[in-house]
C-alpha positions in Angstrom: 19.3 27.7 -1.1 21.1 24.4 -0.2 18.5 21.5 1.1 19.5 19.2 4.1 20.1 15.7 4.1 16.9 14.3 4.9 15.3 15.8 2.5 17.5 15.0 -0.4 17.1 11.0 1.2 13.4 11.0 1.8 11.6 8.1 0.3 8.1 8.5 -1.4 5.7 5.8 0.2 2.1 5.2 -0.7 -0.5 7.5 1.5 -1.5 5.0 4.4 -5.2 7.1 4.8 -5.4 8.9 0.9 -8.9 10.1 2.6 -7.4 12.4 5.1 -5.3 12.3 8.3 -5.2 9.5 10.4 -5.9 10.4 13.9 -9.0 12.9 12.6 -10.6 10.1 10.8 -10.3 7.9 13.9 -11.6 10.8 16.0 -14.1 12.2 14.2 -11.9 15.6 14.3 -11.5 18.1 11.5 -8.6 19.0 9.5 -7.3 22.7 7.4 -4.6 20.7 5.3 -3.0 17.6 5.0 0.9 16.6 5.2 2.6 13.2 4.0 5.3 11.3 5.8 7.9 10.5 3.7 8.8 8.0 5.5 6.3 5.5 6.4 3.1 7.5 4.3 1.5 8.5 7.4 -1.1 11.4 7.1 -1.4 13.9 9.4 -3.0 17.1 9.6 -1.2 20.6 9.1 -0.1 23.1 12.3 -3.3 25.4 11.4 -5.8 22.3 11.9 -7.0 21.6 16.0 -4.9 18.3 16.2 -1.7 19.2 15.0 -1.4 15.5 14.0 1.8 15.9 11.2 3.8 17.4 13.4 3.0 14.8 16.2 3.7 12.0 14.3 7.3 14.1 13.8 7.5 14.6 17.8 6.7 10.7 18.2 8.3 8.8 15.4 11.6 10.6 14.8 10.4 10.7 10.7 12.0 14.1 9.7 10.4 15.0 6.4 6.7 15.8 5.0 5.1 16.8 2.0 2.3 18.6 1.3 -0.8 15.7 0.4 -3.0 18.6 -1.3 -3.8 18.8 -5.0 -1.2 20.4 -6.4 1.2 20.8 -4.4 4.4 19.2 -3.9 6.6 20.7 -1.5 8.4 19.1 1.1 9.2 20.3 4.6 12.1 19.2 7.3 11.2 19.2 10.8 14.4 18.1 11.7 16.2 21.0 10.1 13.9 23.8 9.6 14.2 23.5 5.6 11.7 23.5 2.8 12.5 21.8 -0.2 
């Protein structure tokens, strides 16, 4: 399968909030799983959590491409262009 080109550009910054997503901290919300900007290291929380906070950060900012901020895992996801990578 053939990536897209944001995610063969994204950059790799350091995790702004390494102790979870952002906006729940702030809140005093909850969160399922955690996603990482790849381009300013914002951390938002995944589709399945209440706030949705990833994906608004996507809807606000423009920044096209995430990746997964759980142990283990390291895939990367386009909202842009619908890819995984």
């Amino acid at each position: 399968m053939a990536t897209c080109e944001h995610l063969n550009q994204a950059d790799d910054p350091q995790a702004r909030t390494p102790e979870g997503c952002e906006e729940c901290l702030a809140a005093d919300g909850r969160w399922v799983h955690l996603r990482r900007c790849l381009s300013c290291g914002h951390i938002g929380c995944c589709d399945s959590s209440p706030g949705k906070h990833a994906t608004a950060h996507y809807q606000g900012t423009g920044h096209p491409v995430v990746q997964s901020f759980e142990p283990g895992e390291t895939w990367r996801w386009c909202y842009a262009d619908s890819r995984m990578g």
